[in-house]
N, C-alpha and C positions, 0 to 999 in steps of 0.2 A: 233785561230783554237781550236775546244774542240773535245771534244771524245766523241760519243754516246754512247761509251759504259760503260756498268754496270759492275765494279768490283766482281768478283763471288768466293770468297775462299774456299767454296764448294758446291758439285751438292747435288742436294736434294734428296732424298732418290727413287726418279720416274726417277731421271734422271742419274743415278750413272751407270758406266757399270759391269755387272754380266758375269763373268768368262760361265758360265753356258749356256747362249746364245750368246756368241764370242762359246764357243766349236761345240752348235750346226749347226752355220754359217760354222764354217770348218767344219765341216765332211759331211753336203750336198754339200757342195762346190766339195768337195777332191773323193766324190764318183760318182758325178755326170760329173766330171771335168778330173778324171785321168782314159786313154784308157785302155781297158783290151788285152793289143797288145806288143809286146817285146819292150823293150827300146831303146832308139836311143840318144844317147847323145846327139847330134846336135840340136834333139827337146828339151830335158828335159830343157834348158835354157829361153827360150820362152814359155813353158807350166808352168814352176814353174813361170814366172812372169804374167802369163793371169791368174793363179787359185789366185795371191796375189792379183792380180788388184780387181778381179772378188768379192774376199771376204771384200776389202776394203771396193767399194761401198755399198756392202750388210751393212757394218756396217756404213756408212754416213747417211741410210735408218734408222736407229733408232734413227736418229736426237737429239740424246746426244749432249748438248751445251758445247764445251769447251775444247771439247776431241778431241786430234788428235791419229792416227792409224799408228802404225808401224806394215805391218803382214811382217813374211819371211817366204818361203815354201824351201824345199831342198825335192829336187826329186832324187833317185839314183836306180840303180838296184837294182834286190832280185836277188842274189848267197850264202844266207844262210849267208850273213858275219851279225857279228855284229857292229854295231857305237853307241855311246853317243854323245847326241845331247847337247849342255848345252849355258845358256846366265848368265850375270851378270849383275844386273841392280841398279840404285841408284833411287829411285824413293819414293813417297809421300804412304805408303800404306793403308792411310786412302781414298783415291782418285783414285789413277791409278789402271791398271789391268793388267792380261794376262790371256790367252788363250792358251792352247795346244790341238792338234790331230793327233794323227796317223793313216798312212791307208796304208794298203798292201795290194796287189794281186799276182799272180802268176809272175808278170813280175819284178813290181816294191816297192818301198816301200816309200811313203813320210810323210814327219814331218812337220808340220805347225803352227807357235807360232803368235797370235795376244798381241801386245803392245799397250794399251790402256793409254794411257797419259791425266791426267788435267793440262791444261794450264791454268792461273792465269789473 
């Protein structure tokens, strides 16, 4: 049995992921994606995973070899509170990436972090 595949210990400099365009994929995602209508908890669990789904593929679409995607969205009401949103990660930083966006409107408020990982 052999492996067709190529051993790859890093992407090449065309095919590397840039924080910069994961930002821009969430925030057309997140403006065009979250209702300008009051919030509904019961929805926000299902809408936070169709805006994660939704931005994944967008980034499958820039057919980076090698790379898998963790995105997470957290949807929650706007009543003026404040939160910190925070991740801890152990990762290659010559390789992997992330992404952040936030968006608010009068109802709601959400936080959207893309994880960009090179797999070996």
């Amino acid at each position: 049995m052999s492996d067709d595949r190529e051993l790859t210990l890093r992407p090449s400099a065309q095919k590397k992921f840039r924080s910069a365009i994961g930002k821009a994929i969430l925030e057309e995602v997140l403006k065009n994606g979250l209702p300008e209508e009051p919030f509904e908890a019961e929805n926000s669990k299902k809408l936070s995973k169709s805006l994660a789904e939704e931005a994944r593929e967008r980034l499958k679409g820039l057919e980076l070899p090698n790379y898998k995607y963790v995105v997470q969205v957290v949807i929650c009401e706007n009543r003026g509170q404040g939160a910190h949103v925070s991740a801890q990660c152990t990762w290659d930083t010559d390789t992997d990436g992330q992404a952040n966006y936030y968006h608010a409107n009068k109802y709601i408020w959400c936080q959207a972090t893309i994880y960009a990982l090179f797999y070996y």
